[in-house]
N, C-alpha and C positions, 0 to 999 in steps of 0.2 A: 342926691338920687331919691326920685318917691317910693314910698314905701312899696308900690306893686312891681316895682323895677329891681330893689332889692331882694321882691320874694323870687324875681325871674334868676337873678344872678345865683339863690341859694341854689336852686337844683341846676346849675353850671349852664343856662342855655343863653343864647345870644337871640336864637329866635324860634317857633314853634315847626319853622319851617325847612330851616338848613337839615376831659377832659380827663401812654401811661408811663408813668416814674416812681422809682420808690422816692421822697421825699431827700431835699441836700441835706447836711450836716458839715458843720468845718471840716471834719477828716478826708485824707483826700482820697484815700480808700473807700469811703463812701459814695464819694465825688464819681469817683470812674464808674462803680455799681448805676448809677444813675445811668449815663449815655449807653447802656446796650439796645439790642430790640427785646420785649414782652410779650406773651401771650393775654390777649384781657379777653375774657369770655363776655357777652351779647346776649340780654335777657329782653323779652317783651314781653308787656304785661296788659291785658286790660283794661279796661275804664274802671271795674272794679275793683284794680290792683291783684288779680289772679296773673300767677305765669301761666303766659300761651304755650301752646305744642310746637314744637320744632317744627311739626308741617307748617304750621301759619306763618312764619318767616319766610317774605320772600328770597330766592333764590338766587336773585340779582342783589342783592341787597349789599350795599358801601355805606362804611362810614367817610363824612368828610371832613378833616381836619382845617380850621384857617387859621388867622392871627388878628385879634384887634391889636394894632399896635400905637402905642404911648397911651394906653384908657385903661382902665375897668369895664367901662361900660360902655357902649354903641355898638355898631354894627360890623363884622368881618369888613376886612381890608387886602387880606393877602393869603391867598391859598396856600396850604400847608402842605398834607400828604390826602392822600385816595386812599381807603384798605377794605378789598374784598373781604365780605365776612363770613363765605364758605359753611360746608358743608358740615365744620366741627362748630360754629355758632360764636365764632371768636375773630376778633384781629390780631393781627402782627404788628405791633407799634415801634417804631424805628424812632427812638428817644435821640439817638445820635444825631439823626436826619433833622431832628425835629431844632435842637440845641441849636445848631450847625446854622440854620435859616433865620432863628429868630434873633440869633448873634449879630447879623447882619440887617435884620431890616426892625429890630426894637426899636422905639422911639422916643424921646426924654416924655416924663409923666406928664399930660397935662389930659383933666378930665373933657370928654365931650356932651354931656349932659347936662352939665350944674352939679354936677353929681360931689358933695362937701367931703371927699377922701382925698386925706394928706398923704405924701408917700416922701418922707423922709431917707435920705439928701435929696431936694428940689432936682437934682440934674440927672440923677437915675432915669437910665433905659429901659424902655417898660414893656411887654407885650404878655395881653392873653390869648391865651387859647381856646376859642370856641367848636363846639360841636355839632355835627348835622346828621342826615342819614338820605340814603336813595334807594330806588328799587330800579335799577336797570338809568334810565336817564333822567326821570320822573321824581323831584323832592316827596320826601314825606309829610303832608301837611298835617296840622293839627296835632302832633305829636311831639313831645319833650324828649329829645335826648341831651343823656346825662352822664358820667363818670360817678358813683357811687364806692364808699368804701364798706365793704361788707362787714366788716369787723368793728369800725366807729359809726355805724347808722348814720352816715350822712354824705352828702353828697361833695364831690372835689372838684377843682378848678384849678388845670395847669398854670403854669406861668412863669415868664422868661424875666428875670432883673441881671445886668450888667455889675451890678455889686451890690455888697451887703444892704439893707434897707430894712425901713419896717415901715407899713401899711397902717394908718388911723383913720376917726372915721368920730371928730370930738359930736358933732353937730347931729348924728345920728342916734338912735334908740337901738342900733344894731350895737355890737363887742365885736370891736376889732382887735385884734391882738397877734397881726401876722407880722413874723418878724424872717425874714431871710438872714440865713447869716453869711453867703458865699455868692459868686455870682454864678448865674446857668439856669437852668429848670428847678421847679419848687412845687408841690402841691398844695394848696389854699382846702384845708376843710369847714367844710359849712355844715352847724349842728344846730339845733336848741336846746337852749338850758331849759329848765325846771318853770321858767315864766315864760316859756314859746318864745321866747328872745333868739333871735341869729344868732349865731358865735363863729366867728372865722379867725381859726386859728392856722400854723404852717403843720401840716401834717404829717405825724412818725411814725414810719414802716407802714403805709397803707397800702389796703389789699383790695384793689380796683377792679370793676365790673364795669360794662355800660347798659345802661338801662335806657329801652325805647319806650314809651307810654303813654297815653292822653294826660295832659297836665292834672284834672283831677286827679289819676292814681298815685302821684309821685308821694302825698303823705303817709302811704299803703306798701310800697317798697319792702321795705325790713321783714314785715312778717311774710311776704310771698318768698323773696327770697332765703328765709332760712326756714324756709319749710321746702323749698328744692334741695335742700344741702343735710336736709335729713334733722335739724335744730329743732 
């Protein structure tokens, strides 16, 4: 994958035009906490990275969930869920729904890109989850939507594996270090270290937002949102 394809995948988007669960763990108690529905509140920000006013959200406004499935990387393939995002500025995420589809139409790993990530066992069923946004019927162009984790500064990306697996990436200058250890839904977060380097690691106990925005603001995030939250 080239390197500006990689910086698309870090803030979770699939395209500028069209990712919630708390992260697996072996325990199965953990396991079942994942499949319920979620509240994820719905920020929009700026070109400058300023949060807008709740006026400025339109009113029709969905998000729409799809699936690449057997990739990382390319284009939706399979419509997921619709979630009005209402009057309180949030969706209702049906993680059960979600589980339940991509259980069914995953597809063994194999990149569509060129893209040099290995996803160990070769025969692992693979699906991501991409994000979008509408206003009534109308895509939102120009705009990055994203799943964000408020508490690790960085952005997440759902994803469905069929069994334990871990995610590599030797030929890259990104840190892969995503390791599933069960099979179902997983959260992929994506950070930088200390040298601006990506880091996608499996995420623990993340506390998810989605964020709509012009691509410029997405390195501007962190500080608008924890100056909404009073930080």
């Amino acid at each position: 994958m080239r390197r500006e394809v990689l910086s698309t995948v870090f803030v979770s988007l699939v395209t500028f035009v069209v990712g919630t669960t708390l992260s697996l763990s072996v325990s199965a108690t953990e396991q079942v906490s994942v499949l319920r529905a979620i509240s994820v509140p719905v920020y929009f920000l700026s070109a400058t990275g300023e949060l807008l006013p709740t006026a400025t959200i339109p009113r029709d406004l969905t998000l729409q969930l799809s699936a690449i499935t057997g990739s990382f990387g390319g284009s939706p393939d399979l419509p997921l869920q619709t979630n009005r995002v209402g009057s309180k500025n949030e969706i209702r995420l049906d993680l059960a729904d979600l589980s339940a589809k991509l259980s069914v139409h995953a597809a063994r790993f194999s990149e569509r890109d060129d893209t040099p990530l290995e996803l160990t066992p070769s025969e692992v069923r693979f699906a991501r989850v991409s994000t979008g946004a509408l206003s009534g019927l109308d895509v939102l162009t120009g705009l990055a939507v994203s799943f964000w984790d408020l508490e690790a500064k960085g952005s997440l990306v759902l994803i469905y594996c069929d069994r334990p697996c871990r995610l590599r990436a030797p030929k890259l200058a990104d840190d892969f270090k995503f390791e599933v250890p069960s099979p179902g839904l997983v959260w992929m977060l994506n950070t930088k270290d200390e040298n601006a380097r990506f880091v996608h690691t499996r995420a623990i106990n993340p506390h998810p937002v989605i964020v709509i925005a012009p691509p410029e603001a997405l390195d501007r995030i962190s500080p608008s949102l924890e100056r909404s939250r009073g930080k």
